[in-house]
Every structure is written in C-alpha cells, then in structure tokens.
N, C-alpha and C positions, 0 to 999 in steps of 0.2 A: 517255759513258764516265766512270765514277768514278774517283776519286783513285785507292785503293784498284786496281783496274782497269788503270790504268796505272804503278803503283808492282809491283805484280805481274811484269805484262809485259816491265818491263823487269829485272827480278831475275829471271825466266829464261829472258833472251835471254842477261844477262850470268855467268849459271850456264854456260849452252850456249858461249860463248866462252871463258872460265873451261879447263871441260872439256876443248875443241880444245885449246887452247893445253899445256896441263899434256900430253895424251896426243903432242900434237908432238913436246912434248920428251921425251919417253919413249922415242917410236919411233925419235927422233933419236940417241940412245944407245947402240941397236940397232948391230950389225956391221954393213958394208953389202951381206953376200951374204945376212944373212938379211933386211932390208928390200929387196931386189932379191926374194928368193923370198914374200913378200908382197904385192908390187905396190907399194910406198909409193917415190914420192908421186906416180906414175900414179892411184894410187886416193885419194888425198885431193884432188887438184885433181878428180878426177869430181865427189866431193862438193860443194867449193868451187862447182860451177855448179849447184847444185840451186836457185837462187832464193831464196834467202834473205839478207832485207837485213840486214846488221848494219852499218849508217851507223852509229845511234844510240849504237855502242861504239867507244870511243876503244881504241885499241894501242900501249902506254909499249913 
C-alpha cells in the first residue's frame, strides 16, 4: 500500500466522522418530538453497529 493510499484512506475516514459528528449536532438542535418522530437516536445507534472501525480517529 502507498503513502498516497494510506494518507487517502485516512482523510476519508476522517471526512466520514467529520460529517457524523457535525450532523449529531444538528439533529441535536432538533425539538425532541420531532427527533422522536424520526427515530433518532434509535436509528443512529443502528448505524453505529454497521462495522465500521474508526479506532484510528481520535474524539476531542
């Protein structure tokens, strides 16, 4: 695997957690009857076990 290859990879993984996080807080915003009639955060912990490692990102 190249440099290149793995400087990739990890800019977006840390796009993809980037993303979560920003939309968390979004939905966090949210009233809580309308994040109730969306399913949140029933449906983002779904997500949360789709398999996907993100060891390699740190969370300040």
């Amino acid at each position: 695997m190249s440099v290149f290859t793995r400087v990739n990879h990890f800019v977006r993984h840390y796009r993809t957690a980037l993303n979560r996080r920003r939309t968390e807080r979004l939905i966090g915003t949210l009233p809580a009857e309308i994040r109730k009639d969306i399913g949140w955060p029933s449906h983002y912990t779904g997500l949360q076990s789709d398999g996907q490692d993100n060891r390699g990102i740190s969370r300040f």
